[in-house]
C-alpha positions as CSV (number, residue, x, y, z in Angstrom):
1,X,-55.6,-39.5,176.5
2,X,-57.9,-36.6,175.4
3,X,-58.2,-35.2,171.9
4,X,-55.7,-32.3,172.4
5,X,-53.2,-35.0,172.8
6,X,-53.2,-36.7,170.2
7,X,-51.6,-35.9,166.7
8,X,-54.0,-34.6,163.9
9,X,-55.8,-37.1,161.6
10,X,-53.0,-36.8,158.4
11,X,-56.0,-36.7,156.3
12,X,-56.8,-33.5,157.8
13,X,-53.7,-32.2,158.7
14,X,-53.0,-29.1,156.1
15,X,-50.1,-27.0,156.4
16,X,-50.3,-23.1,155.9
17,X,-47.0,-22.3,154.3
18,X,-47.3,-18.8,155.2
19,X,-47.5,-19.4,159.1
20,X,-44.2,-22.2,159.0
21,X,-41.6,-21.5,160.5
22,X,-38.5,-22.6,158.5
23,X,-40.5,-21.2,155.0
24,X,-41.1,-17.9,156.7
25,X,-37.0,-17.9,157.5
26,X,-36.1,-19.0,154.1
27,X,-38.2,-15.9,152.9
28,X,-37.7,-13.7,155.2
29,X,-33.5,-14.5,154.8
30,X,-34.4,-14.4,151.1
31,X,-36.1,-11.2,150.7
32,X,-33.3,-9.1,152.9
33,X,-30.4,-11.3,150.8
34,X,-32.1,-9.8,147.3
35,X,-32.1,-6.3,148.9
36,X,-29.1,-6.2,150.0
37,X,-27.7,-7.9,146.1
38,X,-29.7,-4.9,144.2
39,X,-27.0,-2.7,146.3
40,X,-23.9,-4.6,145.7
41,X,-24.9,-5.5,142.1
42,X,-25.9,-1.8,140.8
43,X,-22.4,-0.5,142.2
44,X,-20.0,-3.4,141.6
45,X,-21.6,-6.0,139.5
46,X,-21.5,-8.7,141.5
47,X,-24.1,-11.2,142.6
48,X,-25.0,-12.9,145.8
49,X,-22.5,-15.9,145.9
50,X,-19.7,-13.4,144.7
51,X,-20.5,-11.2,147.2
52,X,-20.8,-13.9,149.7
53,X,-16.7,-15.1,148.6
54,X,-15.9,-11.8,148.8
55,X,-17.3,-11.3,152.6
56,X,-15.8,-14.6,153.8
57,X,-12.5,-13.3,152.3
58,X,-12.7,-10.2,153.6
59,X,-13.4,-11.3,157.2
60,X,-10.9,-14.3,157.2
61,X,-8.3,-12.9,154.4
62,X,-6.7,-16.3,153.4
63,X,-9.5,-19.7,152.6
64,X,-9.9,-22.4,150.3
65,X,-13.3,-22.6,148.7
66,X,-13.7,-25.9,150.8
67,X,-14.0,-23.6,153.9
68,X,-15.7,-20.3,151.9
69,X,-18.5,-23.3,151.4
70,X,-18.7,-24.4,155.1
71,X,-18.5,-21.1,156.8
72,X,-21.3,-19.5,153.7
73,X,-23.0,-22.7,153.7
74,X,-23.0,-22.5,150.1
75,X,-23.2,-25.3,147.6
76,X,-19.1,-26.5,145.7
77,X,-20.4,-25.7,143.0
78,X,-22.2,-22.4,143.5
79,X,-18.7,-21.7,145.3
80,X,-16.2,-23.2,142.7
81,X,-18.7,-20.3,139.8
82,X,-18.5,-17.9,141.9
83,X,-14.5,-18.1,142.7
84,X,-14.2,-18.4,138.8
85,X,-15.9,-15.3,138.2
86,X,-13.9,-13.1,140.8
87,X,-10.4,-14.8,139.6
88,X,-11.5,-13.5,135.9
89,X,-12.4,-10.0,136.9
90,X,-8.8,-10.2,139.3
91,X,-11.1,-9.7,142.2
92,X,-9.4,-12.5,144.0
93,X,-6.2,-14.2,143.7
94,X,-5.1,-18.4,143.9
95,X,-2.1,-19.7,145.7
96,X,-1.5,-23.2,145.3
97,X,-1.4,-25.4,148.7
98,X,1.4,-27.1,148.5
99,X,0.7,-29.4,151.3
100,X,-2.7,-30.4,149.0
101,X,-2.2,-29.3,145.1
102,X,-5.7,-30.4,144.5
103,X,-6.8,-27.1,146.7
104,X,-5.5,-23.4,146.2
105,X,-5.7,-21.0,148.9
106,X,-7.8,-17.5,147.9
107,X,-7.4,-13.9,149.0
108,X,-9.0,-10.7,147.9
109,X,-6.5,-8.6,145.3
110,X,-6.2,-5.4,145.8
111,X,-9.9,-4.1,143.5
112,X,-11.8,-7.1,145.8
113,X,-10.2,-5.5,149.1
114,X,-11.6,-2.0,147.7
115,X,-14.9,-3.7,147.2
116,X,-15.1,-5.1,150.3
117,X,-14.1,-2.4,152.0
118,X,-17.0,-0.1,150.0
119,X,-19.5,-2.8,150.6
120,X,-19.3,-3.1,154.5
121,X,-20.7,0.1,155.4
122,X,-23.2,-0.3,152.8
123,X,-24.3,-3.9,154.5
124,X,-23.9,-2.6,157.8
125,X,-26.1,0.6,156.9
126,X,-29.0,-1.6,155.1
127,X,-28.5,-4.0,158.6
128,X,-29.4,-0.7,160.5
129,X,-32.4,-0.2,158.3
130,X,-33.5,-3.4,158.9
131,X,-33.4,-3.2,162.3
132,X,-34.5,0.3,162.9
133,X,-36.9,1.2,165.2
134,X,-36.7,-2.9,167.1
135,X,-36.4,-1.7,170.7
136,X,-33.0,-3.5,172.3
137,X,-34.8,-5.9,174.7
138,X,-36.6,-8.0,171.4
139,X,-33.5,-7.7,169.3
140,X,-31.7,-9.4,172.5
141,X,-34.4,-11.9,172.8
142,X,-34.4,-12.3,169.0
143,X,-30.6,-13.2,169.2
144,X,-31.5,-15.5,171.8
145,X,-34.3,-17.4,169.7
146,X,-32.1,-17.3,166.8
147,X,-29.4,-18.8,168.3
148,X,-31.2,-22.0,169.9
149,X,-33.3,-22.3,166.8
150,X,-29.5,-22.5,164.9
151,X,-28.3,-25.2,167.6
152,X,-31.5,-27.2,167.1
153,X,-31.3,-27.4,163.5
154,X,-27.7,-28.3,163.7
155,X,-28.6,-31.3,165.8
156,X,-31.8,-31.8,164.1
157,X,-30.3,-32.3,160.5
158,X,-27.3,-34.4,162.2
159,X,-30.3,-37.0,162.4
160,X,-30.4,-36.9,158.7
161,X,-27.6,-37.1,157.6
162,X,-26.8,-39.7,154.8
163,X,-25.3,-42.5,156.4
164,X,-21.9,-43.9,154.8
165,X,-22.4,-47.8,153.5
């Protein structure tokens, strides 16, 4: 087996933050997410996770914060806050499931549809920003990395995944 080969002495090994790959995601994810809150927050006076309900609303129209959580892969309780907040401004609305009553179903009111539907073009204009001047052949390959790096990490964290005693 020659030296290439074989895995680096741990005692040596360093990692360089700056050139790993899920960090540079998280910041890179992080950095446009802050963006893109400065706009939302200055008009409307919402924050990230309320914005976040809002979209998921918007895009599906009827959810329980269960799914808002899965499909934002946001945390109950950064969910359950945010829902809160948006009930007391009468941003979104609560219908009781009556098949579960420990679960109420949300929609956007009518002042969190007008939000929404202000907030879109601003999101999709920022998203053009963003993406400005990215020739069409490396966004496509782009989508393409994304998407099997997405898959993998699916699987991946499936391997560590608390087991149930």
């Amino acid at each position: 087996m020659d030296d290439a080969a074989q895995p680096p002495d741990l005692a040596e090994a360093r990692l360089k933050l700056e050139r790993f790959l899920p960090y540079r995601l998280v910041v890179a994810a992080t950095l446009a997410s802050r963006a893109l809150a400065r706009i939302y927050s200055r008009h409307f006076g919402i924050g990230i996770p309320e914005w976040r309900v809002i979209a998921m609303l918007g895009q599906f129209d009827r959810l329980t914060a269960r799914d808002v959580g899965e499909l934002s892969h946001m945390h109950k309780t950064k969910v359950s806050r945010a829902v809160g907040e948006l009930v007391e401004r009468g941003l979104i609305e609560k219908t009781p499931n009556r098949d579960d009553r420990r679960e109420a179903f949300l929609a956007l009111s009518a002042p969190g549809r007008r939000i929404y539907e202000q907030v879109v073009p601003m999101a999709l204009g920022f998203e053009r920003q963003l993406l400005d001047d990215i020739p069409a052949a490396e966004m496509q390959a782009f989508e393409r990395v994304l998407s099997t790096l997405t898959e993998r990490v699916r699987v991946l964290s499936a391997g560590f995944a608390p087991k149930d005693d």
